[in-house]
LOMARKE-529081 format. One line per 8 residues: number of its first residue (from 1); for each residue x, z, y of C-alpha. Coordinates in steps of 0.02 Angstrom, whole numbers. Each point is the difference from the previous one (the first is absolute). Layout:
REM LOMARKE-529081
NUM	X:Z:Y  ...
REM end
This chain:
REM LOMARKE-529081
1	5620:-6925:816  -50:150:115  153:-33:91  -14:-179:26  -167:15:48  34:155:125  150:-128:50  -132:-137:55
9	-135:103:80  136:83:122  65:-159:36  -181:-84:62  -31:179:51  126:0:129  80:-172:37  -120:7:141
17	84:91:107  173:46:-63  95:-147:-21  -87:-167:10  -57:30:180  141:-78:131  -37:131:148  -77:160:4
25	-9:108:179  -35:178:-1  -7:71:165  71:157:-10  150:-66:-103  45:8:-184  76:157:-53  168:-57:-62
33	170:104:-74  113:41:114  162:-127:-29  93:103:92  -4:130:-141  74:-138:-113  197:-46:-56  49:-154:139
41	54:-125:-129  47:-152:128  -18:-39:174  18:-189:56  -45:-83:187  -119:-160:-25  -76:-123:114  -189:8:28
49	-76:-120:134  165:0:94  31:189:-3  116:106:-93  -74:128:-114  82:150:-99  -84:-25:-182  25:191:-101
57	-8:-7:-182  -33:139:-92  54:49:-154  -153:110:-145  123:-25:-156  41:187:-18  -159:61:79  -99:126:-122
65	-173:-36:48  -35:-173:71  -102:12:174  -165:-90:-22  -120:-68:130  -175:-4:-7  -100:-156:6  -177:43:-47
73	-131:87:-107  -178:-39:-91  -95:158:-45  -169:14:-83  -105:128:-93  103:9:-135  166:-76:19  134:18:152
81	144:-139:-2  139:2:144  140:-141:1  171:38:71  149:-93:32  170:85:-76  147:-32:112  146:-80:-90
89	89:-73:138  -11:8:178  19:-76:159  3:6:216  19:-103:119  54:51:168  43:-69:185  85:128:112
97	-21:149:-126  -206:-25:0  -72:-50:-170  -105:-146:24  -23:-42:-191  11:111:-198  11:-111:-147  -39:95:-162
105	15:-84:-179  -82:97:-113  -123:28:-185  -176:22:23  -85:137:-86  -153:82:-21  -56:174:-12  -165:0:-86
113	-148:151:-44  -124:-1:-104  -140:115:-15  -83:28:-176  -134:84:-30  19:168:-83  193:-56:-37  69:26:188
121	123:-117:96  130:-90:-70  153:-77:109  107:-135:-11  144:-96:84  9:-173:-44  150:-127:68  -75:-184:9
129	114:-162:8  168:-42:90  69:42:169  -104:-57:175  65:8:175  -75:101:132  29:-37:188  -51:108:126
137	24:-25:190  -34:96:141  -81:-158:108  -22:95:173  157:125:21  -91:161:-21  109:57:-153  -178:-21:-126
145	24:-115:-115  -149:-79:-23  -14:-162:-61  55:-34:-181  23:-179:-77  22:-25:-180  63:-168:5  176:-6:-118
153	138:-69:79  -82:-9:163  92:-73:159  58:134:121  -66:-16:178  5:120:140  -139:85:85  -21:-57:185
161	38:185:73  189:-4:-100  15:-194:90  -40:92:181  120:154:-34  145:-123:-36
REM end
């Protein structure tokens, strides 16, 4: 019951920010993993508004420890929760060798703290549902990725500056 409860108030706790919003900006850019870093599973040319575009797909099968992206966190006085975004598979999409776009399906999960009095801090990682897509495009050239939609399945456009460099 604990559990289910726990379950439900991360859920409300977080859906927020995490995954139900469309777009979220952050100026100086989302820290993301390198993809470089990752085994090149596939690499296929595909029309976006008229231009060609290299789409890299990545493949995490045989990697150890998952990368995981940060979404957000909710402290207070006596409890600390962070929710993260565990890389399963991953995505680019490029036009002349310049990234433009990451996709990243991945499991939420949680790290929570707890404070209790006179009983210290317990910790916990908790994995909540099935996978969501993360996209994340760089929407002025500058190499910072920082606008991220959470919108599965989402239609790829390209960003005006990768129209101009064409």
């Amino acid at each position: 019951m604990k559990k289910i409860l726990l379950f439900v108030f991360v859920i409300l706790h977080f859906s927020g920010n995490a995954f139900s919003q469309e777009k979220s900006v952050k100026e100086e850019g989302w820290e993301l993993p390198d993809v470089s870093t990752f085994e090149l599973k596939s690499e296929i040319n595909k029309e976006v508004d008229g231009f060609w575009v290299k789409v890299s797909e990545f493949d995490l099968e045989k990697v150890d420890k998952k990368p995981a992206i940060f979404l957000r966190s909710k402290k207070d006085t006596e409890n600390k929760s962070e929710m993260f975004c565990e890389v399963r598979k991953a995505k680019s999409f490029s036009i002349k060798d310049k990234i433009f776009l990451h996709s990243f399906q991945c499991v939420l999960f949680s790290i929570d703290e707890q404070t209790m009095s006179g009983k210290g801090i317990f910790r916990s990682k908790n994995y909540y549902g099935a996978m969501v897509e993360f996209y994340y495009f760089d929407e002025d050239g500058d190499g910072k990725f920082e606008t991220r939609y959470s919108i599965s399945g989402m239609e790829i456009k390209l960003p005006n500056w990768a129209k101009i460099q064409n």
